[in-house]
C-alpha positions in Angstrom: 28.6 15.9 -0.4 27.5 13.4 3.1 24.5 13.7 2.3 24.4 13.0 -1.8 26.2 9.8 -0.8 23.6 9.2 1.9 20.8 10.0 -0.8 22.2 7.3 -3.4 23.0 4.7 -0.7 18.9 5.1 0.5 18.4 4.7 -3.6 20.0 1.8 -3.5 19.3 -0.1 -0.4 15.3 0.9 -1.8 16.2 -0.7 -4.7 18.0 -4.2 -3.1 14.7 -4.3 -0.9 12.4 -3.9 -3.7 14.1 -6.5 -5.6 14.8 -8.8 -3.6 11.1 -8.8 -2.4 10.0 -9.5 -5.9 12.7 -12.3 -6.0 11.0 -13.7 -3.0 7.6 -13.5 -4.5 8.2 -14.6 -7.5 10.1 -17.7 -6.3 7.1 -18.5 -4.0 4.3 -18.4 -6.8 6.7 -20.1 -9.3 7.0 -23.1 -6.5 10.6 -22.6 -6.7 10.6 -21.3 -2.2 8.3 -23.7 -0.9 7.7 -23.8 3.3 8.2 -26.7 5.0 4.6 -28.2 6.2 2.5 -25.7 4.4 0.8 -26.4 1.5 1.9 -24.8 -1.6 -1.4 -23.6 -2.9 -0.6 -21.2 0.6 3.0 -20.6 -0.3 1.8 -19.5 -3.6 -0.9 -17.5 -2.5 1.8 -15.5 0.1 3.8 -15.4 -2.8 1.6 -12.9 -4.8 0.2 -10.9 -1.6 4.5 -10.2 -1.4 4.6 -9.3 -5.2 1.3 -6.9 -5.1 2.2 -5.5 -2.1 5.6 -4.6 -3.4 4.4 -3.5 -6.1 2.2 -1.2 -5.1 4.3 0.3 -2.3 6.9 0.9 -4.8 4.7 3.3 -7.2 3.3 4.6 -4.2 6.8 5.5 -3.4 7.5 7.1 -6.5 4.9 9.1 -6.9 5.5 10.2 -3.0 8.1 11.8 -4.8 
């Protein structure tokens, strides 16, 4: 049973980390996390390098399965 418990809490820290790097993203291209002294045309263009990236590592990570 240790190690179906250690399964679902990987699931779900996976899970926290995929969404709270689309949070992030999402927030930066939407202008909502801005950086101080950095334009936001940068901020926004970080922001969907962190959504794509995410993206893609999480159906790369799925289909790893």
């Amino acid at each position: 049973m240790g190690k179906q418990v250690k399964n679902v809490l990987n699931l779900v820290a996976w899970a926290t980390g995929i969404l709270v790097s689309l949070a992030v993203g999402f927030g930066m291209t939407g202008g909502t996390l801005t950086v101080t002294y950095v334009p936001l045309v940068v901020t926004q263009v970080a922001g969907w390098v962190v959504v794509i990236t995410t993206i893609v590592s999480a159906v790369m990570a799925v289909l790893k399965q």
